[in-house]
PDB file of N, CA, C, O and CB in Angstrom:
ATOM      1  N   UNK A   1      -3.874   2.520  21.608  1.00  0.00           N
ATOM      2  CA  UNK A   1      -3.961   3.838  22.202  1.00  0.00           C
ATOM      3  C   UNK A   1      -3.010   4.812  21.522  1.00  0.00           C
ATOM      4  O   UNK A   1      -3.378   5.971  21.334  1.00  0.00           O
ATOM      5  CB  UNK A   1      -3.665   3.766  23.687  1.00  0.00           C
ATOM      6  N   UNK A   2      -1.574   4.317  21.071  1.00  0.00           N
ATOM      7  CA  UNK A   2      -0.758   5.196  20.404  1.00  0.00           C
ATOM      8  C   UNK A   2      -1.534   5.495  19.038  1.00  0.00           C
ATOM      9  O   UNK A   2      -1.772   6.648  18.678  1.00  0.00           O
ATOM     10  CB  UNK A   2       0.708   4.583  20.225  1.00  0.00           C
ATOM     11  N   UNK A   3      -1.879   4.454  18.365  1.00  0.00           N
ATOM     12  CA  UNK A   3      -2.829   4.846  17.379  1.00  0.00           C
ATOM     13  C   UNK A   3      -3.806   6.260  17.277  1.00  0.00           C
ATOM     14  O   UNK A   3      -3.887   6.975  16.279  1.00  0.00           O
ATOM     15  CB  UNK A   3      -3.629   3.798  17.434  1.00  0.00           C
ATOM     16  N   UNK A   4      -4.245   6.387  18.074  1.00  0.00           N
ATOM     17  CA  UNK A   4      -5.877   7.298  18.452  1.00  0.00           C
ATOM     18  C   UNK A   4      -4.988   8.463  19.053  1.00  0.00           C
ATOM     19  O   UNK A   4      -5.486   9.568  18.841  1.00  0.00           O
ATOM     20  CB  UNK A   4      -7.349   6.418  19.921  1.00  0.00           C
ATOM     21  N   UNK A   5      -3.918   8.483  19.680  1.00  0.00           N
ATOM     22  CA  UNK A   5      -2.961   9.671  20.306  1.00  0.00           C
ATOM     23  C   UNK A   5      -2.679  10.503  18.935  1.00  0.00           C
ATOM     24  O   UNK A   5      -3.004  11.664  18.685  1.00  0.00           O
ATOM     25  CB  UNK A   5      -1.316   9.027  21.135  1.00  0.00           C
ATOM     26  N   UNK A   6      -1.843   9.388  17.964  1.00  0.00           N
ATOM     27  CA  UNK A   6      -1.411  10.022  16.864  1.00  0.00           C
ATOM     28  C   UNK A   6      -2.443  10.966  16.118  1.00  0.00           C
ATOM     29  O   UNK A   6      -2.246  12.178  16.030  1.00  0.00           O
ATOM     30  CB  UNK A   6      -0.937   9.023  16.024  1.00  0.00           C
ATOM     31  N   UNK A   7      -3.355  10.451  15.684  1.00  0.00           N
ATOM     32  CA  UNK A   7      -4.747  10.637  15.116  1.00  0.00           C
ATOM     33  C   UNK A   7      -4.918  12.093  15.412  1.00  0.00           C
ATOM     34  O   UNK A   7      -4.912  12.994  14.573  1.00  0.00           O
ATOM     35  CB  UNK A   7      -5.959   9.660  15.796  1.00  0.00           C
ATOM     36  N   UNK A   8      -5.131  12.264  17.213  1.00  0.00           N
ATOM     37  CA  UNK A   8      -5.590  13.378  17.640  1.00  0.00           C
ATOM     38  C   UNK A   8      -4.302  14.369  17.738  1.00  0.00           C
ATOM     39  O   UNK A   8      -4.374  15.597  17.801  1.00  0.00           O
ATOM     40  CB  UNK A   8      -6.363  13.127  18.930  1.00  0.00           C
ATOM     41  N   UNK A   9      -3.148  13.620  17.739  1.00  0.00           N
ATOM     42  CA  UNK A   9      -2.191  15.201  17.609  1.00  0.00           C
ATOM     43  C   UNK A   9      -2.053  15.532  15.839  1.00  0.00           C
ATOM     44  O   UNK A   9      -1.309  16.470  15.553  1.00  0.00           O
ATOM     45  CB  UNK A   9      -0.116  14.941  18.435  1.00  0.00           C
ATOM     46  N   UNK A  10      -2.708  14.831  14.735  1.00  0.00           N
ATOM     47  CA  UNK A  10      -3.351  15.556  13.353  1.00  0.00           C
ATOM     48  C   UNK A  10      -2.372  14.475  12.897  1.00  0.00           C
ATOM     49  O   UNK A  10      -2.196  14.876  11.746  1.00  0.00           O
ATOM     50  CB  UNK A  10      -3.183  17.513  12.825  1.00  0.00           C
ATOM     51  N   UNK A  11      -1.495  13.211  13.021  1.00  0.00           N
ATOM     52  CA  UNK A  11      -0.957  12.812  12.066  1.00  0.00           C
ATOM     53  C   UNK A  11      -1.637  11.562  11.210  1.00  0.00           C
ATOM     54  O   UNK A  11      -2.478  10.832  11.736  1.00  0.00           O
ATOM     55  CB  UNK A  11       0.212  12.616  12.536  1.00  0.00           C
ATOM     56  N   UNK A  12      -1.178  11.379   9.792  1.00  0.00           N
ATOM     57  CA  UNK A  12      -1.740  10.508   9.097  1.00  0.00           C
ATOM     58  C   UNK A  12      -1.417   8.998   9.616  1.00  0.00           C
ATOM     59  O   UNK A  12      -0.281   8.528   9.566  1.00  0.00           O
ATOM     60  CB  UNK A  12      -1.358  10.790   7.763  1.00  0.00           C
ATOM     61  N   UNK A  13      -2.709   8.191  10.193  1.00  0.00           N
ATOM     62  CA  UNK A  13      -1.607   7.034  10.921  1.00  0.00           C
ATOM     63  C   UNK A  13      -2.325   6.058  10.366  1.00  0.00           C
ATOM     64  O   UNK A  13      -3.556   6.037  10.383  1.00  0.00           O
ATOM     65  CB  UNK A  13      -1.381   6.854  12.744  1.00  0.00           C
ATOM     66  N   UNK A  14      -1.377   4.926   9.683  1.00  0.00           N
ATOM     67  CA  UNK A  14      -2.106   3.162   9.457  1.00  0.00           C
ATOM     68  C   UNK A  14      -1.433   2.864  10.462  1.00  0.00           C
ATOM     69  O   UNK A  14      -0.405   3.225  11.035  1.00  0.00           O
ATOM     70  CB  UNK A  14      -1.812   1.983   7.968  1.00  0.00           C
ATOM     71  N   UNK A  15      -2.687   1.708  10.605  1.00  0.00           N
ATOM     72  CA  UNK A  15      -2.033   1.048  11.727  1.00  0.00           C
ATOM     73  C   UNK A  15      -1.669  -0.640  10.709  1.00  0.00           C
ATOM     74  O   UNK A  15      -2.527  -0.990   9.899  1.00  0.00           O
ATOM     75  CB  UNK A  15      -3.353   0.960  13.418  1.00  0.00           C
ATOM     76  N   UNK A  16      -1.037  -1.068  10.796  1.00  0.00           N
ATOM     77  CA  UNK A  16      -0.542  -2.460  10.375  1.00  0.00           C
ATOM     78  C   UNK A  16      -1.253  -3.592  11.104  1.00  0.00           C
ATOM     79  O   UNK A  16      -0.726  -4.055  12.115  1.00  0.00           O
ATOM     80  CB  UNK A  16       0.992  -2.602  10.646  1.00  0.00           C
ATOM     81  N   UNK A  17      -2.789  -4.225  10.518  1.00  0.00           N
ATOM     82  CA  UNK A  17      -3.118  -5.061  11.708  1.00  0.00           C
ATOM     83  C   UNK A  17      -2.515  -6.266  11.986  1.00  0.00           C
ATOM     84  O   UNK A  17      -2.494  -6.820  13.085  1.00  0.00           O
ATOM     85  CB  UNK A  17      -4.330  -5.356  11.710  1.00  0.00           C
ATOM     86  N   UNK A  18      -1.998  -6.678  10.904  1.00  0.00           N
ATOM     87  CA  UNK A  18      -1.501  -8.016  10.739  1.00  0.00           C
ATOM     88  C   UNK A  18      -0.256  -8.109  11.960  1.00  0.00           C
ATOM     89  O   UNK A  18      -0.030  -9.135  12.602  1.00  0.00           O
ATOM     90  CB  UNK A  18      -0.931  -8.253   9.042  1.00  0.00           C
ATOM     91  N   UNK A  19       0.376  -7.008  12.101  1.00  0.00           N
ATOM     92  CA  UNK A  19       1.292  -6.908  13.158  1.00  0.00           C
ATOM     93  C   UNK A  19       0.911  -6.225  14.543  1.00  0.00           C
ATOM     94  O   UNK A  19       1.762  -5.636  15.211  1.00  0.00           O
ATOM     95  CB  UNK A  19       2.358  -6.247  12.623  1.00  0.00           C
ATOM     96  N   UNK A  20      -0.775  -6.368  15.041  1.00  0.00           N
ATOM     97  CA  UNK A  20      -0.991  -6.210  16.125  1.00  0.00           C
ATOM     98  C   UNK A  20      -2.215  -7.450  16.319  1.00  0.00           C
ATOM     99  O   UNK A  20      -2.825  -8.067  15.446  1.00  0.00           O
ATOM    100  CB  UNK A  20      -1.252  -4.702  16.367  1.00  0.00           C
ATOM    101  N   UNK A  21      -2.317  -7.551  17.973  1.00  0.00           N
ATOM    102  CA  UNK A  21      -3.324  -8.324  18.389  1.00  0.00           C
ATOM    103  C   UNK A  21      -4.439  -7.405  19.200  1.00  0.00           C
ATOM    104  O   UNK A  21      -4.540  -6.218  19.509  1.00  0.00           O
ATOM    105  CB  UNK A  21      -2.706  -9.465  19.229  1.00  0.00           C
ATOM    106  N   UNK A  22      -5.316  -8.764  19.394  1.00  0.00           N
ATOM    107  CA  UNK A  22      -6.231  -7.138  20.236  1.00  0.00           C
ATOM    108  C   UNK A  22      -6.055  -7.983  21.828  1.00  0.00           C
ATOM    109  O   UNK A  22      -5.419  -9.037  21.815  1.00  0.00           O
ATOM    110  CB  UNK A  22      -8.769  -6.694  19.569  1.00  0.00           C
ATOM    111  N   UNK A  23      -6.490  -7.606  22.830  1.00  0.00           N
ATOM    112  CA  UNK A  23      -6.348  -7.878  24.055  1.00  0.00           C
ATOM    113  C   UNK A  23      -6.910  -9.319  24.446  1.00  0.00           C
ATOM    114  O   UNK A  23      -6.419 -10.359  24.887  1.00  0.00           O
ATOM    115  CB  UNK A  23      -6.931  -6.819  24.749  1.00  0.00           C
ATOM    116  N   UNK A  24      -8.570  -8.740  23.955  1.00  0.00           N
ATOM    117  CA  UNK A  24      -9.468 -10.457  24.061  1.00  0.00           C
ATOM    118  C   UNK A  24     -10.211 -10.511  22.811  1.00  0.00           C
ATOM    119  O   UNK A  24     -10.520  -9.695  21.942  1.00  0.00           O
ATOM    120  CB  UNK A  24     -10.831 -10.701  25.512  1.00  0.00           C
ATOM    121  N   UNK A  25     -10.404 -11.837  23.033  1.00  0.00           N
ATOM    122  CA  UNK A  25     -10.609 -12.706  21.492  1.00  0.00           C
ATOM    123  C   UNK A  25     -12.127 -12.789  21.505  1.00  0.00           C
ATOM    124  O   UNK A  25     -12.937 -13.287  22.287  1.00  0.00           O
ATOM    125  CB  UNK A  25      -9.822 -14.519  21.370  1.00  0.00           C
ATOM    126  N   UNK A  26     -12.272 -11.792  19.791  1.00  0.00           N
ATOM    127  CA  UNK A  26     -13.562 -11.177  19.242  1.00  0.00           C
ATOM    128  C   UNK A  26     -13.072  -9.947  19.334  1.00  0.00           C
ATOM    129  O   UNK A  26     -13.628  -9.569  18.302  1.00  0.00           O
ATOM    130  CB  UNK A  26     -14.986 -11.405  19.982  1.00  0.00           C
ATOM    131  N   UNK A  27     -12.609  -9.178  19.625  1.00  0.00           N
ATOM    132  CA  UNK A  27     -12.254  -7.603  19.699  1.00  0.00           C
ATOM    133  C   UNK A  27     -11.999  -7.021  18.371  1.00  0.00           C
ATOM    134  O   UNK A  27     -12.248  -5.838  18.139  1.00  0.00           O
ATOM    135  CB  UNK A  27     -10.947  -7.309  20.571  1.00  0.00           C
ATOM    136  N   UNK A  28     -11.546  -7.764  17.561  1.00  0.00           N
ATOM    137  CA  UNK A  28     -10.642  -7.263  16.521  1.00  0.00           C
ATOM    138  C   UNK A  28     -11.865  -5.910  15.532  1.00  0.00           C
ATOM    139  O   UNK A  28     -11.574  -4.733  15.321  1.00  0.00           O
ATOM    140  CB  UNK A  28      -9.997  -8.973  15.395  1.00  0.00           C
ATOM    141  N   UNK A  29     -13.003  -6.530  15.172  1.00  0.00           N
ATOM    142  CA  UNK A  29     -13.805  -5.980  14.476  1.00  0.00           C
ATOM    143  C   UNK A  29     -14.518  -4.845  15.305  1.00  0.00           C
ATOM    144  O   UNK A  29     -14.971  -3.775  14.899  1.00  0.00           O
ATOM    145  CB  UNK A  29     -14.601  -6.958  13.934  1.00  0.00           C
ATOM    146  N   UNK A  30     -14.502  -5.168  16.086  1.00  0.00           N
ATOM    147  CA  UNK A  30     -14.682  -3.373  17.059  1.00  0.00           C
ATOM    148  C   UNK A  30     -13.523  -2.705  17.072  1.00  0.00           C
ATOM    149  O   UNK A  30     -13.506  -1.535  16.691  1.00  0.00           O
ATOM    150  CB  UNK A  30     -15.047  -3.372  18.887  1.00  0.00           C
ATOM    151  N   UNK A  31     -12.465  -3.287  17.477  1.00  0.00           N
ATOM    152  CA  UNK A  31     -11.484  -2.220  17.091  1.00  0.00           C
ATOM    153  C   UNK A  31     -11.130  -1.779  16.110  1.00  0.00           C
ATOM    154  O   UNK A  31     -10.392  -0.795  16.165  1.00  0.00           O
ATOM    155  CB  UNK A  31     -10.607  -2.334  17.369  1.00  0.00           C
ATOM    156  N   UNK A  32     -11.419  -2.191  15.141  1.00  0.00           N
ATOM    157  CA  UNK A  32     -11.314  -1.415  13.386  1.00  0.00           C
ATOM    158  C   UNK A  32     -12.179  -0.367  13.474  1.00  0.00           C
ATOM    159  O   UNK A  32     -11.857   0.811  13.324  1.00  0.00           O
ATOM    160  CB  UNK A  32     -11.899  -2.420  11.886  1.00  0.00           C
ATOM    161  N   UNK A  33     -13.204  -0.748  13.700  1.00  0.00           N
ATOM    162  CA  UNK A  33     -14.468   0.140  13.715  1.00  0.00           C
ATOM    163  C   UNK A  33     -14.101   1.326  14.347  1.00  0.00           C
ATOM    164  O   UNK A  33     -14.173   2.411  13.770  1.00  0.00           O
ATOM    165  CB  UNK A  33     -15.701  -0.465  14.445  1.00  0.00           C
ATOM    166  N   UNK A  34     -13.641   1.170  15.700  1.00  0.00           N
ATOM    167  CA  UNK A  34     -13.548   2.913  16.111  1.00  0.00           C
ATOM    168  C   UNK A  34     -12.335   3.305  15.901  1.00  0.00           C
ATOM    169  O   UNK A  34     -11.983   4.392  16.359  1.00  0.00           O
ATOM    170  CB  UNK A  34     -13.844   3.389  17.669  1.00  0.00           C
ATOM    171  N   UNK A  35     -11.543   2.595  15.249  1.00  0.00           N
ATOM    172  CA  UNK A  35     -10.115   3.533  14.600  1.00  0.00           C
ATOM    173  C   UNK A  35     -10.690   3.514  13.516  1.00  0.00           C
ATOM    174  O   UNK A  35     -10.917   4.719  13.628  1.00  0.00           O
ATOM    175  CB  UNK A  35      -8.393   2.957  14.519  1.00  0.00           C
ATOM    176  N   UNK A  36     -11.074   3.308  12.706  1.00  0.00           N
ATOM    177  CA  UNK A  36     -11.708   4.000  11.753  1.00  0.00           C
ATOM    178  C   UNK A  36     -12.429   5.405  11.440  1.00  0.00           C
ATOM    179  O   UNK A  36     -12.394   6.175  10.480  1.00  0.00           O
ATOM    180  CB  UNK A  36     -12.332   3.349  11.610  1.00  0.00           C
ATOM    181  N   UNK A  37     -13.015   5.398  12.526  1.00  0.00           N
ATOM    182  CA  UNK A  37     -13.888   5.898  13.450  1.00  0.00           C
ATOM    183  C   UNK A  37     -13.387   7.719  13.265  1.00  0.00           C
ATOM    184  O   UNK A  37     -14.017   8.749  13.026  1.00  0.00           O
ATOM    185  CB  UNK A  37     -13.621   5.021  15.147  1.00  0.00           C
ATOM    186  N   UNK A  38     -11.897   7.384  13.533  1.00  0.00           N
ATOM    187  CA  UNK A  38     -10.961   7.902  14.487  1.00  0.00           C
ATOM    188  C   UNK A  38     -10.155   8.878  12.731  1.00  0.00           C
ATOM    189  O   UNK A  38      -9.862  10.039  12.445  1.00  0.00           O
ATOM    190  CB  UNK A  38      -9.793   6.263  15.690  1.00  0.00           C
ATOM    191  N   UNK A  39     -10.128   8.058  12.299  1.00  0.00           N
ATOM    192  CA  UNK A  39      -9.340   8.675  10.880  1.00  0.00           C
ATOM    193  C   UNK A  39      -8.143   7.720  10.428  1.00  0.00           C
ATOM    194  O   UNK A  39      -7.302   7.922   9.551  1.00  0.00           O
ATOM    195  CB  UNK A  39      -8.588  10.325  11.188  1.00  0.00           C
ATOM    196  N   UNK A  40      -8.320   6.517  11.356  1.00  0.00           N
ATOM    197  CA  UNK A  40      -6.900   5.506  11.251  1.00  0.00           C
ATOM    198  C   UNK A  40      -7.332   4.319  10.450  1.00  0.00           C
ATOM    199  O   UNK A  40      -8.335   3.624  10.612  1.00  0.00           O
ATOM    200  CB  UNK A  40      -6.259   4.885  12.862  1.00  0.00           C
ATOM    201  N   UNK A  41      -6.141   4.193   9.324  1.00  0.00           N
ATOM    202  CA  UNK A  41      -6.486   3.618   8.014  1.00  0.00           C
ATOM    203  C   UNK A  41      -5.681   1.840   8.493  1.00  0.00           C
ATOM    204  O   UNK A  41      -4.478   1.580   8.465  1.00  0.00           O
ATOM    205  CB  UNK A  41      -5.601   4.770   6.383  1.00  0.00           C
ATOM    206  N   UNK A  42      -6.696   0.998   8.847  1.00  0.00           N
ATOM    207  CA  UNK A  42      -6.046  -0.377   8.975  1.00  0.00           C
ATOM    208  C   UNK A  42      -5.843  -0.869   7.692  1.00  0.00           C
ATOM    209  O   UNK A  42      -6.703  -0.901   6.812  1.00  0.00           O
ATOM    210  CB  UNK A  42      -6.850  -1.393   9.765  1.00  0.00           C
ATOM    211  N   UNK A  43      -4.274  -1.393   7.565  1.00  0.00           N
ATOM    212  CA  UNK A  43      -3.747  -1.910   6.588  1.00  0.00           C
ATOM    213  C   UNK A  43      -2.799  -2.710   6.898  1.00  0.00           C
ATOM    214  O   UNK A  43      -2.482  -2.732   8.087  1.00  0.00           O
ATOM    215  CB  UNK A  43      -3.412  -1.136   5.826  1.00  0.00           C
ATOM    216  N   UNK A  44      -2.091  -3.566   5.978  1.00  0.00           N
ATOM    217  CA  UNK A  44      -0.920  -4.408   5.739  1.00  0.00           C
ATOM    218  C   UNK A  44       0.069  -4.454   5.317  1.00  0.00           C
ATOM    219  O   UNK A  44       0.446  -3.921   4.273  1.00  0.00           O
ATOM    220  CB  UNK A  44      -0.991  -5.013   5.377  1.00  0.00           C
ATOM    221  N   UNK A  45       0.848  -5.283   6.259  1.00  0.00           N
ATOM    222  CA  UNK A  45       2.256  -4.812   5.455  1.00  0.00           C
ATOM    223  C   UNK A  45       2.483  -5.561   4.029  1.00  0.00           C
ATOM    224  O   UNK A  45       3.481  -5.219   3.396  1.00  0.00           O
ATOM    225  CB  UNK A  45       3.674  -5.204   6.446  1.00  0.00           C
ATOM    226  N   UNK A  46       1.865  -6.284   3.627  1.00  0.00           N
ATOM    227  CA  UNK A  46       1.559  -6.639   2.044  1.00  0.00           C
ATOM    228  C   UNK A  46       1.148  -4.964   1.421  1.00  0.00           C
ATOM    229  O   UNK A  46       1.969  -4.347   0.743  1.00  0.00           O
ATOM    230  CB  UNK A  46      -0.068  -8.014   1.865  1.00  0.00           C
ATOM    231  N   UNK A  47       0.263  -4.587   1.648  1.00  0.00           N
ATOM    232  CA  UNK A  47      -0.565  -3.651   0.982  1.00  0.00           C
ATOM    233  C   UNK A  47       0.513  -2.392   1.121  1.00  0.00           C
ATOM    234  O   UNK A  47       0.885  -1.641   0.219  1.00  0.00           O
ATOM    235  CB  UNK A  47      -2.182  -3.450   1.724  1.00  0.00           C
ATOM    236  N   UNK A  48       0.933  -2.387   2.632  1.00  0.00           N
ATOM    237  CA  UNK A  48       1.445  -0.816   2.660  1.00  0.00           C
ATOM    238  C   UNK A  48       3.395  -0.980   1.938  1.00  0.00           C
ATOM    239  O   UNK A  48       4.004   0.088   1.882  1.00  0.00           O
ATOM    240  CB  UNK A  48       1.340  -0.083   4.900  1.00  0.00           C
ATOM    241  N   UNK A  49       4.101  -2.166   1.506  1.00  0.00           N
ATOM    242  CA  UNK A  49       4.806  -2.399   0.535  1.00  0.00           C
ATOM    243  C   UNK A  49       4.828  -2.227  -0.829  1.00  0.00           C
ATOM    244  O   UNK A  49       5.692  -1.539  -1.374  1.00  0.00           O
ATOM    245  CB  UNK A  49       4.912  -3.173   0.648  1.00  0.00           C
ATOM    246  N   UNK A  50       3.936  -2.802  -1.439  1.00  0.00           N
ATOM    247  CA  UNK A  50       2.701  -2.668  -2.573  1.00  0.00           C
ATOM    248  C   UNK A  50       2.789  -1.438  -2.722  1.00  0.00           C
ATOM    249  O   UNK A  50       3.460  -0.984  -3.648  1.00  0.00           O
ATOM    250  CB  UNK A  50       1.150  -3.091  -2.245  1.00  0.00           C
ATOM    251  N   UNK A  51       2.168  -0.680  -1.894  1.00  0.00           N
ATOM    252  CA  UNK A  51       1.485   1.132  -2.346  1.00  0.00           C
ATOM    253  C   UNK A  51       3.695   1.894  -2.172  1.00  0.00           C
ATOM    254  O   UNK A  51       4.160   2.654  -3.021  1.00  0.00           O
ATOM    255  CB  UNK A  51      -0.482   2.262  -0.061  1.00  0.00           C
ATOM    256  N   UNK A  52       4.261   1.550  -1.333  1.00  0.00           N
ATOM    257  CA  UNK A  52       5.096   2.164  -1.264  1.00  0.00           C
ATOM    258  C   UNK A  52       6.355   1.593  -2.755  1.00  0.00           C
ATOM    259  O   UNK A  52       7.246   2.351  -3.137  1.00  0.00           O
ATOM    260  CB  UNK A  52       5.399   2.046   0.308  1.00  0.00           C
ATOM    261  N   UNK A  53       6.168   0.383  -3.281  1.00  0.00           N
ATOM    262  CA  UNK A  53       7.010   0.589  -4.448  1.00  0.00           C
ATOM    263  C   UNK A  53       6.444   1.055  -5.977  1.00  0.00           C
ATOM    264  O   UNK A  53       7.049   1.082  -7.049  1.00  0.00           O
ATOM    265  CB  UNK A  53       7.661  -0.682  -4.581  1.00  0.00           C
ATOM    266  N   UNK A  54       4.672   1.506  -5.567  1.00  0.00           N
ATOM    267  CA  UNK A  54       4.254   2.289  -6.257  1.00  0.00           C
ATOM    268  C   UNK A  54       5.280   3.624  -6.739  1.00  0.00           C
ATOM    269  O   UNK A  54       6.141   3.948  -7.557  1.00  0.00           O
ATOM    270  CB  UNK A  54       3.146   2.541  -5.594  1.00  0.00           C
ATOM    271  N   UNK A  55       4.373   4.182  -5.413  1.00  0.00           N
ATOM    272  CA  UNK A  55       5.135   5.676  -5.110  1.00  0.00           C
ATOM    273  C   UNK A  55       6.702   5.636  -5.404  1.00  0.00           C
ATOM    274  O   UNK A  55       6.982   6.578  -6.144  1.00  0.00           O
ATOM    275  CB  UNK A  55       4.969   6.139  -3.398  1.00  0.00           C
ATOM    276  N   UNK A  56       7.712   4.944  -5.110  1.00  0.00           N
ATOM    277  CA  UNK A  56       8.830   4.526  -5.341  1.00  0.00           C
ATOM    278  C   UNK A  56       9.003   5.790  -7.002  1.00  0.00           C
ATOM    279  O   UNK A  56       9.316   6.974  -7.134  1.00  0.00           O
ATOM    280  CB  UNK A  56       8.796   2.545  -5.441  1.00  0.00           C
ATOM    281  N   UNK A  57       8.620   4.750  -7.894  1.00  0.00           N
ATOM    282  CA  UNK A  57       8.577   4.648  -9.107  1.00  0.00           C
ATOM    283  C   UNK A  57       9.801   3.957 -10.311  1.00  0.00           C
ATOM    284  O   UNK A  57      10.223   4.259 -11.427  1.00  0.00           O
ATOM    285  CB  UNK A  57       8.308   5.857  -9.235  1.00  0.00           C
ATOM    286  N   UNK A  58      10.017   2.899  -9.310  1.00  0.00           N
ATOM    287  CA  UNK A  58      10.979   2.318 -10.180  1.00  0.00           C
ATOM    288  C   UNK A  58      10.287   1.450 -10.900  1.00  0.00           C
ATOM    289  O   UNK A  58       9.120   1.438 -10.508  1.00  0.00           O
ATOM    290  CB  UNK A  58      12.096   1.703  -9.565  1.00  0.00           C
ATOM    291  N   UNK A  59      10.482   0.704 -11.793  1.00  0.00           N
ATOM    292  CA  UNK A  59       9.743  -0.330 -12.699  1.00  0.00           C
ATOM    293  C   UNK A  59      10.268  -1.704 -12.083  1.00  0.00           C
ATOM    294  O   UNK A  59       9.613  -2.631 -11.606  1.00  0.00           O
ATOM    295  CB  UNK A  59      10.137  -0.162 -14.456  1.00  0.00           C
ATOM    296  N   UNK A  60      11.496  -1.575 -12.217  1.00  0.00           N
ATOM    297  CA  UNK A  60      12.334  -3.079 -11.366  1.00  0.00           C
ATOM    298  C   UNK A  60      11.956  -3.070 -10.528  1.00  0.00           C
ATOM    299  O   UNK A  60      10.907  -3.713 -10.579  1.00  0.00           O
ATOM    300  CB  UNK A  60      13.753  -3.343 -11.008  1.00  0.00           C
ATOM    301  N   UNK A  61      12.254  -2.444  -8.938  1.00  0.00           N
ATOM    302  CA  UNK A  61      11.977  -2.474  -7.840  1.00  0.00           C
ATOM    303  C   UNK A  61      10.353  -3.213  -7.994  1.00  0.00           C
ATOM    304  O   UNK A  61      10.060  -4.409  -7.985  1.00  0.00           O
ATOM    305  CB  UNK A  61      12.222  -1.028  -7.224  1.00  0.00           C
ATOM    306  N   UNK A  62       9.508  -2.064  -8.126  1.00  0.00           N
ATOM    307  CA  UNK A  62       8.084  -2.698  -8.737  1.00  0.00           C
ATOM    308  C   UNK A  62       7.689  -4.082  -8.452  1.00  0.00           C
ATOM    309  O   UNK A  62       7.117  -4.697  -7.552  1.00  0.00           O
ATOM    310  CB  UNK A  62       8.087  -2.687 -10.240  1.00  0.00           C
ATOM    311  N   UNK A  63       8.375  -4.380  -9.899  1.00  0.00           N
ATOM    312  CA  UNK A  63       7.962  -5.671 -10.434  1.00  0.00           C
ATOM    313  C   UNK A  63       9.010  -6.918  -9.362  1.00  0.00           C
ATOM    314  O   UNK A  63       8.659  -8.081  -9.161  1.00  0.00           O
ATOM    315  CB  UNK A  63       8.358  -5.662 -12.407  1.00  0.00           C
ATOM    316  N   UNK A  64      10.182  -6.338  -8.861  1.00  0.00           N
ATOM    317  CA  UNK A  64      10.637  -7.191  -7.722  1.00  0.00           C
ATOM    318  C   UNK A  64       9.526  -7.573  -6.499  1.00  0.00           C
ATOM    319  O   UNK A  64       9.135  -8.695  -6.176  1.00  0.00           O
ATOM    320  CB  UNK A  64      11.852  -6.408  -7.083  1.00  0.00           C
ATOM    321  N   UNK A  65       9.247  -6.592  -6.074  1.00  0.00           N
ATOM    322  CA  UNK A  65       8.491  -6.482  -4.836  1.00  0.00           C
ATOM    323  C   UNK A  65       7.006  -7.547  -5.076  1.00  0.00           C
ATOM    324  O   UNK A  65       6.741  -8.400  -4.229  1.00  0.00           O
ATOM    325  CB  UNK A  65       8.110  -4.667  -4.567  1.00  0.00           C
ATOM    326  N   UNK A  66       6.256  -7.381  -6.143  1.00  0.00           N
ATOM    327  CA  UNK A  66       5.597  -8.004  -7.047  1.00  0.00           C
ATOM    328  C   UNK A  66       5.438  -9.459  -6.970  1.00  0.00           C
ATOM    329  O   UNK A  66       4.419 -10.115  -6.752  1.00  0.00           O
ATOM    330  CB  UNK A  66       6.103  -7.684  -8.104  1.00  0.00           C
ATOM    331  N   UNK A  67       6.840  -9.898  -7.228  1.00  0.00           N
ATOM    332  CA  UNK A  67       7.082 -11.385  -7.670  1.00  0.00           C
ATOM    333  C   UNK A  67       7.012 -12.189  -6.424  1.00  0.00           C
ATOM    334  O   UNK A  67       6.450 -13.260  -6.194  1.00  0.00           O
ATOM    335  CB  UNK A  67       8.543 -11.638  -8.420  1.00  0.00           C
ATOM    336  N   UNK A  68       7.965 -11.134  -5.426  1.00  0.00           N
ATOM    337  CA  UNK A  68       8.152 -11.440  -4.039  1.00  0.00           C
ATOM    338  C   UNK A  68       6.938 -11.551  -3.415  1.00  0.00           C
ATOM    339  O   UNK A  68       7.090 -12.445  -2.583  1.00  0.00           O
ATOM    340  CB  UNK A  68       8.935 -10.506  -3.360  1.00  0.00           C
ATOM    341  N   UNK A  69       5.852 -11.148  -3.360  1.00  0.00           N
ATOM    342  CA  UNK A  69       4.683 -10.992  -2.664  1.00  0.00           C
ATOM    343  C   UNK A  69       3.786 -11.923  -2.894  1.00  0.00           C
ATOM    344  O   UNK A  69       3.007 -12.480  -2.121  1.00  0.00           O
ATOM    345  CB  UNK A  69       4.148  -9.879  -2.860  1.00  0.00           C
ATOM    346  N   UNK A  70       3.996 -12.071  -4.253  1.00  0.00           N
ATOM    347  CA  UNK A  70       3.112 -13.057  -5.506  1.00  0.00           C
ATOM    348  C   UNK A  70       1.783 -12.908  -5.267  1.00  0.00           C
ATOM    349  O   UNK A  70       0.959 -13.479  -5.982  1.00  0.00           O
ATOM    350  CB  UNK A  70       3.357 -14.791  -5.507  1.00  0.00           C
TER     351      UNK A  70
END
């Protein structure tokens, strides 16, 4: 619900699924669907690490984060 709040007061929101559950079991793929729906980008904290030592722009850091993740 904080998800879909954010959304509608205009902010850019991932939600991290790997670090949420859904209530009852089978839900998960409907709930992507209408946060999606919604403008809310489901992602990971693999992925959203990844994209952030992109942006970073260090080369070390980078290639640390990288090795670490494998």
């Amino acid at each position: 619900m904080l998800a879909l709040q954010g959304a509608w007061l205009g902010y850019d929101v991932r939600l991290l699924i790997d670090l949420s559950c859904q209530r009852s079991e089978g839900d998960e793929a409907l709930v992507i669907k209408r946060l999606v729906l919604h403008g809310i980008i489901p992602t990971t904290v693999r992925q959203t690490v990844l994209e952030w030592s992109v942006q970073i722009g260090d080369r070390d850091l980078r290639q640390l984060v990288r090795q670490f993740l494998g």
